[in-house]
C-alpha positions as CSV (number, residue, x, y, z in Angstrom):
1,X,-30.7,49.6,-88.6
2,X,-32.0,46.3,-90.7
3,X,-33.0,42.7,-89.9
4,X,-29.0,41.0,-90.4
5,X,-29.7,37.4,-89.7
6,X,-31.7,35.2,-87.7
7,X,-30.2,32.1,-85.8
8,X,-31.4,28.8,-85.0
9,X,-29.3,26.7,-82.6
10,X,-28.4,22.9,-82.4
11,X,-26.5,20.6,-80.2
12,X,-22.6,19.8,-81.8
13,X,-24.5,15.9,-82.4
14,X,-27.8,17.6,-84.2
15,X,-25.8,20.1,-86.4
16,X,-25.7,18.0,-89.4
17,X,-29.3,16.6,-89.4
18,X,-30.4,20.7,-88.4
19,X,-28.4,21.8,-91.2
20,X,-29.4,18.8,-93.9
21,X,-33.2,19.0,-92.9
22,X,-33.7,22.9,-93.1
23,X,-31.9,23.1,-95.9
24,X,-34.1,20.8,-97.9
25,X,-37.3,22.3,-96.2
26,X,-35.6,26.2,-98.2
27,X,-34.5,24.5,-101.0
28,X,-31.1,25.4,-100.7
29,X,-27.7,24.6,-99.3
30,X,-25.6,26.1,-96.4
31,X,-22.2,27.2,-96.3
32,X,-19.4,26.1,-93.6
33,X,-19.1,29.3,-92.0
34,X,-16.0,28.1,-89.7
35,X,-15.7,28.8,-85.5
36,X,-16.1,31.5,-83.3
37,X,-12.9,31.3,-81.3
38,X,-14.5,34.1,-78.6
39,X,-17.1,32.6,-78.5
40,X,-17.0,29.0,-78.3
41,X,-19.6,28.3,-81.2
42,X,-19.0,27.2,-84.8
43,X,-22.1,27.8,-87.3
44,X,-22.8,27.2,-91.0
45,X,-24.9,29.6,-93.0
46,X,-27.5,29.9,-95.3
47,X,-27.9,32.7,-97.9
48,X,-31.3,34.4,-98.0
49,X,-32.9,37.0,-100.0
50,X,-32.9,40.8,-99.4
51,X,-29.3,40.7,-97.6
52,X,-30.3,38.2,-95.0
53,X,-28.9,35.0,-93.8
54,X,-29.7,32.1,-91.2
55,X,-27.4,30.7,-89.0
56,X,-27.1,27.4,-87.7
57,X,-24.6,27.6,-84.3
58,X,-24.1,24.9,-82.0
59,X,-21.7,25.1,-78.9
60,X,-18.1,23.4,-78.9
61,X,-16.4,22.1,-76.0
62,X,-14.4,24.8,-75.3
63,X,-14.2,27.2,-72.2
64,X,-15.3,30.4,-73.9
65,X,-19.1,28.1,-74.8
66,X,-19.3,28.9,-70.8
67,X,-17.8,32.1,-70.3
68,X,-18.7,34.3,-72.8
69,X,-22.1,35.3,-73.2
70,X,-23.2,34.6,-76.7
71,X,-21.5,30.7,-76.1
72,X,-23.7,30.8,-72.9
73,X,-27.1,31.8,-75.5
74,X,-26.5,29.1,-77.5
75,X,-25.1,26.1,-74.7
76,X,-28.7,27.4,-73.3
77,X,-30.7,26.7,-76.6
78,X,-29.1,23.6,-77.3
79,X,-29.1,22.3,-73.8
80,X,-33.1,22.8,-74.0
81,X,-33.3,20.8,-77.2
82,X,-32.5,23.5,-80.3
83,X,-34.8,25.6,-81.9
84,X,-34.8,29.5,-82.8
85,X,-32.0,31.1,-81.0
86,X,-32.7,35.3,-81.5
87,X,-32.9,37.3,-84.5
88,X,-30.1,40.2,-85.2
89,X,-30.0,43.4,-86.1
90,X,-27.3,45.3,-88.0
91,X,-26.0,49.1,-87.9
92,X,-23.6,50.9,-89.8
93,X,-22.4,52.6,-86.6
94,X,-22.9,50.5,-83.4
95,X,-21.3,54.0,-81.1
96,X,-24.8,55.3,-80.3
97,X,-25.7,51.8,-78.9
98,X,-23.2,51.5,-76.8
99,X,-23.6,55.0,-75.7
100,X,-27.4,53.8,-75.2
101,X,-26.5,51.0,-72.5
102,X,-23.5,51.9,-71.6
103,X,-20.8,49.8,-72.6
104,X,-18.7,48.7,-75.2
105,X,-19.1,46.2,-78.1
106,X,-17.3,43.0,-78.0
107,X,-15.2,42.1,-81.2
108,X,-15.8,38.7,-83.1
109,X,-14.4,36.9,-85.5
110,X,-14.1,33.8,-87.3
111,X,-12.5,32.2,-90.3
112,X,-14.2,30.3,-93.4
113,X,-12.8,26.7,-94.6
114,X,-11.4,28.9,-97.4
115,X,-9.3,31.3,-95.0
116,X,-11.2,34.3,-95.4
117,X,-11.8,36.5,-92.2
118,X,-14.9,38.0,-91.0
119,X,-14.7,40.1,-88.1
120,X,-17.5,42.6,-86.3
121,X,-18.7,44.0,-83.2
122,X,-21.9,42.6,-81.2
123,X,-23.7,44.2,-78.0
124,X,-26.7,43.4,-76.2
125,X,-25.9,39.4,-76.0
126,X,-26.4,39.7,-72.2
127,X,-29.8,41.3,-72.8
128,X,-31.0,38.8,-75.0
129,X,-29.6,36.2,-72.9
130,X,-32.1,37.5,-70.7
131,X,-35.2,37.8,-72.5
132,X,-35.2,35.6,-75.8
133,X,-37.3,37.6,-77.4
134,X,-35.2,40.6,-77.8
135,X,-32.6,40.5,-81.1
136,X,-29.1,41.6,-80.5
137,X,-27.0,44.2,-82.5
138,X,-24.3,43.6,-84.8
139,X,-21.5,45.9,-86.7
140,X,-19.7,44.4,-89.7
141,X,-16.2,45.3,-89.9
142,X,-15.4,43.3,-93.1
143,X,-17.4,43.4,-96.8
144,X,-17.8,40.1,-97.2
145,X,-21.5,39.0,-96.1
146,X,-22.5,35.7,-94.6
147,X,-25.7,36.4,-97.4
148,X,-23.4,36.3,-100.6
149,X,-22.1,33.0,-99.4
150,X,-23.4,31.0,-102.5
151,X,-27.1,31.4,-104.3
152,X,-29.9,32.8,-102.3
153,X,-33.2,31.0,-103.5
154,X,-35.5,32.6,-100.8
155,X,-36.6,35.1,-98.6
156,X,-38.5,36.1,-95.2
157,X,-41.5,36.5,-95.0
158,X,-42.8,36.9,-91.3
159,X,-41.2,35.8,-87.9
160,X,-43.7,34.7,-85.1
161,X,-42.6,36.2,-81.4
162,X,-44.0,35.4,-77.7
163,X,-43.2,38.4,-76.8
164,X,-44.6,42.1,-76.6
165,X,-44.1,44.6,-79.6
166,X,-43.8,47.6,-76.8
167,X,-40.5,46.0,-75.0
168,X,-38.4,45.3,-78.4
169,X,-39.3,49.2,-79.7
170,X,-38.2,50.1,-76.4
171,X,-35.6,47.9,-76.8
172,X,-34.2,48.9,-80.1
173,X,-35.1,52.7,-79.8
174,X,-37.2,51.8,-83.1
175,X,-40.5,50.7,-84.2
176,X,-40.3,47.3,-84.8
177,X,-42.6,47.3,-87.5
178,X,-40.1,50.1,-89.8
179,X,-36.6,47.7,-88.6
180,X,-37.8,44.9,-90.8
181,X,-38.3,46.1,-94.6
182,X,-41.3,44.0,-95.6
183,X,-41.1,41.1,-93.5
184,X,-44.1,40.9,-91.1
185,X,-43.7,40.3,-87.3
186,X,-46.6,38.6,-85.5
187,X,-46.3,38.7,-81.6
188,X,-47.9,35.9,-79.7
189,X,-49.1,35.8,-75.9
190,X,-46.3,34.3,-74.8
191,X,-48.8,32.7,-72.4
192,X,-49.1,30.3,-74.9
193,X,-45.9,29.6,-75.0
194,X,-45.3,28.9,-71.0
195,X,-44.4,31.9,-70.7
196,X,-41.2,31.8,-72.5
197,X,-40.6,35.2,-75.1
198,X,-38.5,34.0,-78.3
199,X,-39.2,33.3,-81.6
200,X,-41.5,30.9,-82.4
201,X,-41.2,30.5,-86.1
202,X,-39.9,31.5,-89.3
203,X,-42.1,31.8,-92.4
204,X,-39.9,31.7,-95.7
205,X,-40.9,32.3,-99.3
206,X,-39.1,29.5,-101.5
207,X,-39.1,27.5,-104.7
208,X,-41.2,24.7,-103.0
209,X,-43.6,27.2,-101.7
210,X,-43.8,28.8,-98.4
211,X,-42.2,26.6,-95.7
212,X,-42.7,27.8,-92.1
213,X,-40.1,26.3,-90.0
214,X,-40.5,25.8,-85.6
C-alpha cells in the first residue's frame, strides 16, 4: 500500500482559477482528466514525482453529485468553500480491505478528452466522508496512471493533518509513517483547526522552491 494521490476540491465556477493558480504555484500544468459518470465529479490532474498525482474535482450538476458518496465528499468540500479534499491510498489487491470492513469496492471510471479509459475500484469513501482526515483506498484496474499524464516537475514533501496519527494506523491497518515512502506527515491538534480533522496543507518540492499550498 502507497500514497496514490491527493485531492483538492473546487466549486464547477472556481475550477479554472483552482487549477490555473496551483499550477503556477508547482510550476507545472494539469491535464483534463475527463468526468466521473458514477460519481458526478469531473477533475483535471497534475503529474507529480515518485508516482503521485493531485487532483482537482469539483461536483457537476448531476444526480449521482448527491447520491453517491464520493460526489457527496466533494459537493461537501466545495459547498464549504474548496480546499484539501482527502488523500488516497493505493493497493495492488483491494480483497483484504473489503474483507476488513466488510463490503465491496465500488467500480469507477472515466474517460480522458483523448478517449482513453481509466477504470478502478474505491472503498472507504463513506468513512472518509465521515472523518476528513482519514484517506480512502483505491485499486487500478487499467496501466495508464493519472502521474504519467505529461512531465512531472515536482514532488511531496510533507502533508499537514488535524487529526491523530493512532486513528489513521488504525484506520489503514498500517503505520502511517511506513505508507508514505519519504514524505513526512505532521498531525496538528485539530483543536486548532475548530475541531475539524482534514488536511491542512501540502508542502511540494519544485523548480521555484518549496511551495506549501492551504
Amino acid at each position: 500500500m502507497r500514497l496514490d494521490h491527493i485531492s483538492y476540491a473546487a466549486s464547477h465556477e472556481q475550477l479554472a482559477d483552482v487549477v490555473q493558480r496551483i499550477g503556477s504555484r508547482i510550476g507545472s500544468a494539469f491535464i483534463d482528466g475527463g468526468i466521473h459518470p458514477r460519481f458526478g465529479t469531473r477533475n483535471f490532474t497534475l503529474p507529480l514525482n515518485n508516482g503521485h498525482y493531485l487532483e482537482v474535482v469539483c461536483p457537476l450538476e448531476h444526480p449521482a453529485a448527491e447520491s453517491s458518496p464520493f460526489g457527496k465528499m466533494v459537493s461537501q468540500r466545495a459547498n464549504e468553500g474548496g480546499g484539501w479534499l482527502t488523500w488516497v491510498l493505493s493497493t495492488d489487491d483491494i480483497s483484504p480491505i473489503e474483507k476488513r470492513l466488510e463490503r465491496n469496492a465500488v467500480d469507477g471510471h472515466r474517460s480522458r478528452p483523448d478517449g482513453t479509459e481509466l477504470r478502478w475500484k474505491q472503498i472507504g469513501v463513506l468513512d472518509t466522508l465521515e472523518d476528513f482526515q482519514l484517506p480512502f483506498f483505491i485499486q487500478w484496474l487499467t496501466k495508464a496512471h493519472p502521474s504519467s499524464d505529461g512531465k512531472a516537475v515536482a514532488e511531496i514533501l510533507k502533508i499537514e493533518i488535524a487529526g491523530k496519527k493512532t486513528i489513521i494506523d488504525e484506520w489503514t491497518n498500517f503505520s502511517s509513517s511506513n505508507l508514505l515512502d519519504n514524505i513526512n506527515i505532521e498531525f496538528k491538534n485539530n483543536l486548532d483547526n475548530e475541531g475539524e480533522s482534514r488536511i491542512l496543507a501540502v508542502h511540494f518540492k519544485t523548480p521555484l522552491g518549496v511551495v506549501i499550498i492551504d
